[in-house]
N, C-alpha and C positions, 0 to 999 in steps of 0.2 A: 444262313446268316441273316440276320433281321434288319431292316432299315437304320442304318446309324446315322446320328448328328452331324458326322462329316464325311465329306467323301473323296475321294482323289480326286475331283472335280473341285472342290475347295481347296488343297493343299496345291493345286497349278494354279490355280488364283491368287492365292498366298504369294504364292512360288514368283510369281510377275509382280506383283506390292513389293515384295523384298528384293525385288533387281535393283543393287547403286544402292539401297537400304542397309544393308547387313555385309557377312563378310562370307563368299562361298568358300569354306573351310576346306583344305584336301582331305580326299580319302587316300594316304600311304601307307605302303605294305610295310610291315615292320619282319624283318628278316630274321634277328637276333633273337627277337622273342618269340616267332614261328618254331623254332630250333630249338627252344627252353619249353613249349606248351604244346607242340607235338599238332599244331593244328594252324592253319596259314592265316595270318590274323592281317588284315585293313583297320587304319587305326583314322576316325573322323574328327579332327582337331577341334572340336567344337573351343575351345580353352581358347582357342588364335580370335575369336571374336575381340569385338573393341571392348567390350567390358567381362571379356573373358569367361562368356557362360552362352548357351544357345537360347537362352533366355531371351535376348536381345529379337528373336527372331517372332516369336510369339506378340512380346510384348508390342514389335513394331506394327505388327499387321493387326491387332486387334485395334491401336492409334490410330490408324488410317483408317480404319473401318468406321470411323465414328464422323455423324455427319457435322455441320457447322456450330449449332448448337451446342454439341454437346464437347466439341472441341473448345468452342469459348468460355464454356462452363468450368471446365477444367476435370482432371480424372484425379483419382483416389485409387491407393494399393495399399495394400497391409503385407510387409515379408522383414523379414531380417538379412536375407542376404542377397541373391542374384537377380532374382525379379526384380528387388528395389533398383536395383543399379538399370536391366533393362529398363524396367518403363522410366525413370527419371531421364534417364541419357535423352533415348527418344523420344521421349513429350520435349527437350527443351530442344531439339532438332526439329520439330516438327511446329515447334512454335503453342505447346499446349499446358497449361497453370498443372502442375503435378503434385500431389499433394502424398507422401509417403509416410507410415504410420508403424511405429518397429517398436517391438518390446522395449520398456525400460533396460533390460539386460544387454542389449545389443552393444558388441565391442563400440567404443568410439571412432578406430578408425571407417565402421562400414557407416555411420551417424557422417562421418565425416566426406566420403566418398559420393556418398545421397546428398548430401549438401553440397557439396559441387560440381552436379552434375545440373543443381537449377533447381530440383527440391523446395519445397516445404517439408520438413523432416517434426513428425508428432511423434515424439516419446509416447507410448501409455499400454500399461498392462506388463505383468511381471514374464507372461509367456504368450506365444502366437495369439493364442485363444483371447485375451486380452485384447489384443492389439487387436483383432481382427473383429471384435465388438466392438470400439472405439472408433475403427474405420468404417464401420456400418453405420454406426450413429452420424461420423461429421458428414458422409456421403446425403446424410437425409436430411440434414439440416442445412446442405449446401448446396444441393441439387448435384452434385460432381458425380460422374460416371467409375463405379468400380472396375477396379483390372484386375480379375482373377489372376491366382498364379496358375492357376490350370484347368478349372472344370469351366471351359470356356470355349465356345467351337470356335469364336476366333484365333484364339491362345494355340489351342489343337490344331488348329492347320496350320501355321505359321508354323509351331516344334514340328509338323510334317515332312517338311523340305527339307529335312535334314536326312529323313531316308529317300527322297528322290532325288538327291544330290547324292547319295551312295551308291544308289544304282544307277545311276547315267555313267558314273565315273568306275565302276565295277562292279557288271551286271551278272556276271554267274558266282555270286556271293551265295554259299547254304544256308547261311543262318544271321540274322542280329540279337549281338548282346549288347541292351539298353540299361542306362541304370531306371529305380522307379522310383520315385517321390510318393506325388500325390498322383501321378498316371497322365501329363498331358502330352511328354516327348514321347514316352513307349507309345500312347494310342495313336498319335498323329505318326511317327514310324511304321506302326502295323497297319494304319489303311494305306496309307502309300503304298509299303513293301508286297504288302497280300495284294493289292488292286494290279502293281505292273507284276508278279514273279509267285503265282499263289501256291506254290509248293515250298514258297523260303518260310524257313521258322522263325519266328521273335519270342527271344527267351530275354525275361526279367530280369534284372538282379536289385535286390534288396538289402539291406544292413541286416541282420542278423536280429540284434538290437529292436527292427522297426520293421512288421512282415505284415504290414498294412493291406499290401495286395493281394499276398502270399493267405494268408488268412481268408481274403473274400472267394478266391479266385478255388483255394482247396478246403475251404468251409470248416478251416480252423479257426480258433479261438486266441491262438497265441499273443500273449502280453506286446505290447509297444513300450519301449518305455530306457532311459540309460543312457550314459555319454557315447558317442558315438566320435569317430573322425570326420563319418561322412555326414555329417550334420544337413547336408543339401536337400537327402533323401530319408531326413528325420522326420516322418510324416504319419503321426498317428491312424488317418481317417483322410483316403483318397477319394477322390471325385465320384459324383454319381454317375458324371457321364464317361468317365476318363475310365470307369468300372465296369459301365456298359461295351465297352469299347474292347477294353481287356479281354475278356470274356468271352467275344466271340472272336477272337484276333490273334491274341498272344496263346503261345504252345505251353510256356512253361516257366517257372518263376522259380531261380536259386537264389539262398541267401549266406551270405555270405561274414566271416568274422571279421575283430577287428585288425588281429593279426594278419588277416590274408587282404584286406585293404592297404595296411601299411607297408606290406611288401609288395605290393601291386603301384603303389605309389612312389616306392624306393626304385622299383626298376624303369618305370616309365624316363623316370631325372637319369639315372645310370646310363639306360640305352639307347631311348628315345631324347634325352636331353631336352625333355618339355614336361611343366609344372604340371601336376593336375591336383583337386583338391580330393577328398575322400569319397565322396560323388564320381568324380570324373573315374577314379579308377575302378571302379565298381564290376566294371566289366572285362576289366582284366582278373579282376582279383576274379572274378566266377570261371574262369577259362583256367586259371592256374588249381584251382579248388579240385575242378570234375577233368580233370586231363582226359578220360575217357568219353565224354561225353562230346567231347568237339575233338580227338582225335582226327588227322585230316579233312576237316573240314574246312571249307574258306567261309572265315567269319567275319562279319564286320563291327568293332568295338568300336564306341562313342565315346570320346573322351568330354563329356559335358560339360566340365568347366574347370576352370585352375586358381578359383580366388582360395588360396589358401594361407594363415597365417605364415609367416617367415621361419617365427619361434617353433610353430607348433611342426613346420617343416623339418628343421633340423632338426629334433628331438623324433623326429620318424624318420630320419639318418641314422642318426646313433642308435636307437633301438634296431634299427637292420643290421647294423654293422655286427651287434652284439650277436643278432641269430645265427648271424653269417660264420661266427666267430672268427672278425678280423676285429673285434674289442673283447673284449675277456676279464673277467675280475678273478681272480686264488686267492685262493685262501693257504699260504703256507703253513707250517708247524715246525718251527726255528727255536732253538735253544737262544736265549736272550745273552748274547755273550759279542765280542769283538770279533770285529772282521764275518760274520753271519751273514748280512744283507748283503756283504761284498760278492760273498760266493753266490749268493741266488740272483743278485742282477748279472754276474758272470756268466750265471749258466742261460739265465734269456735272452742276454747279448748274445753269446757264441752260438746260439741258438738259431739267431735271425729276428728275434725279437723285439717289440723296444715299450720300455718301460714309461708309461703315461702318468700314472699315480703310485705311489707308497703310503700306509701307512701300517706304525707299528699297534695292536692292539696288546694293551696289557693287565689293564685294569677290570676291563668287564666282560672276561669271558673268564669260562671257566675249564681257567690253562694253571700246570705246572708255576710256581714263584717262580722259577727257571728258566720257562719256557716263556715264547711266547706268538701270537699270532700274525702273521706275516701276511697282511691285504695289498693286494697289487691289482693296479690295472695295466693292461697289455696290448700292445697292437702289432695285430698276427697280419700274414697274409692270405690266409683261411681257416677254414675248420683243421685240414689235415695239418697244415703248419702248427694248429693252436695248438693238435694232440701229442704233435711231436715235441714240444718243449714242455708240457707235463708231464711225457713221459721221462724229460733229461732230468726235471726236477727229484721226480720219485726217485729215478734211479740215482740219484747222488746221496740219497736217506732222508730225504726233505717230503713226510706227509705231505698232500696236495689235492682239493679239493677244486672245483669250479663254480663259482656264485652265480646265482643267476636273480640278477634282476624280476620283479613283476612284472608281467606282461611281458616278458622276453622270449617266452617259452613259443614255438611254432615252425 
């Protein structure tokens, strides 16, 4: 291992800067989902922060690091979403001018959040890359100190103590699964974790979508690029040093879809009854993905952060529900005649069923004048429930197909 920028000598340093600072997050063992993924999972609430991301901890310690001058000067960040909220909060905690610079795109309520947090909130550029030009500029013409989101050894010790907080709190842990962005919570995790316990492995997880690391680390080529859920760790081109760090550190980087994020997200709310955003589940969805791969082991999963829309929430409900098939769309095949619909909501009633949506289609498919097509939506109490009332349907003479939604499929 070659001399790295930080050292667990810096993340206990950190570690003391963020006493009374920050929020030392539990590590709890999650039972239900040990029992679903075949491998004993500790779950690090990172989400329970005050601005609900581990960011908060980076950003604090790199504030404090900054001497008199450079506090009265004021700091400067470029992010669109969790950074911005860290360093805004604490620069106006700490008494420091904060100056935050977010794509033009950025939702208004995160414009909104950074503004009252004590912000200067600067619109500019259509994407990161934008903005993050613009933030270099007004940093130069203003003299203000940048606050990386992560290729920053301040930054990297501060996201450290999130792994010497997992291990003081459960020290014969086999493995951490991090999610990765641009690399500054995994490296600051993997020198902690390697320095106290250097037989524990730190495996990655990545969006599918965005294998930034994944690429450096196994000298592929693979595209970045796509809407993603977990937009946190939408990160073209990670840190030089957050790279260095990986590299001699981290064992192994999985990437993971978007379907196995959404479900990783669904069951956290389900079982765990706490938010996380498509980031924060990143490392569940990698534990659910390779069940073989962390088969009993005791793992420790970081829930990174929970700012997730409300909207974008619900609609990653319902698209589980559908997988689950406790929601369901048919497609009947009904002769267009009286008393028809009576019999087939009869038969999903008596069924156990119950009928959400109807609608008759007549005009623009290509059915019988006679016939016609029967769309229903349903709420089952599972898959096996679902298949048992398509099967009552069939069997009453009622053709019966099952819709499936895009993106439903997984």
């Amino acid at each position: 291992m070659t001399d790295l920028p930080v050292t667990i000598a810096d993340i206990r340093t950190a570690a003391a800067a963020l006493a009374g600072q920050v929020v030392e997050t539990p590590c709890a063992e999650a039972r239900t989902l040990s029992q679903i993924t075949g491998a004993r999972l500790f779950l690090k609430f990172e989400n329970q922060q005050f601005t609900a991301s581990f960011k908060d901890r980076g950003a604090c310690n790199k504030l404090q690091s900054l001497n008199a001058a450079e506090r009265k000067a004021g700091v400067i960040a470029m992010s669109a979403g969790n950074h911005a909220q860290g360093v805004a909060y604490h620069a106006a905690r700490l008494g420091i001018p904060a100056t935050i610079v977010m794509p033009r795109t950025t939702p208004f309520v995160k414009v909104r959040q950074t503004r009252d947090h004590g912000a200067r909130v600067v619109l500019e550029g259509e994407m990161l890359a934008g903005a993050f030009a613009a933030a270099e500029r007004i940093a130069a013409a203003e003299g203000l100190t940048m606050i990386h989101p992560f290729d920053d050894p301040a930054i990297i010790a501060g996201q450290g103590t999130v792994g010497l907080e997992m291990l003081a709190e459960v020290p014969d842990l086999d493995c951490l699964v991090v999610p990765i962005g641009g690399g500054g919570l995994i490296a600051g995790i993997a020198v902690a974790a390697k320095a106290l316990k250097p037989g524990i492995e730190v495996i990655g997880v990545e969006a599918a979508l965005y294998p930034s690391m994944y690429n450096v680390l196994k000298g592929e080529e693979g595209q970045c690029g796509g809407m993603t859920i977990a937009e946190g760790i939408a990160v073209k081109e990670v840190g030089q040093i957050t790279r260095a760090i990986a590299r001699d550190l981290v064992d192994d980087i999985l990437l993971v879809t978007e379907a196995e994020l959404e479900r990783a997200i669904g069951l956290l709310l389900a079982i765990e009854k706490t938010v996380v955003e498509g980031a924060g589940a990143a490392g569940l969805a990698a534990v659910l993905a390779h069940p073989a791969r962390f088969a009993g082991k005791r793992c420790g999963l970081v829930l990174s952060g929970g700012n997730i829309d409300l909207r974008l929430l619900g609609e990653v409900i319902r698209r589980n529900l559908v997988r689950e098939g406790r929601i369901a769309g048919l497609r009947v095949q009904i002769s267009d005649s009286p008393g028809t619909l009576a019999a087939i909501a009869s038969l999903i009633g008596d069924g156990g069923g119950n009928i959400l949506e109807v609608n008759h289609q007549r005009l623009f498919l290509d059915v019988p004048v006679k016939n016609a097509d029967l769309d229903l939506v349903i709420e089952t109490r599972d898959a096996e429930h679902l298949t048992d009332i398509i099967t009552r349907i069939t069997a009453a003479g009622y053709p019966v197909r099952q819709l499936r939604p895009s993106g439903a499929e997984g």
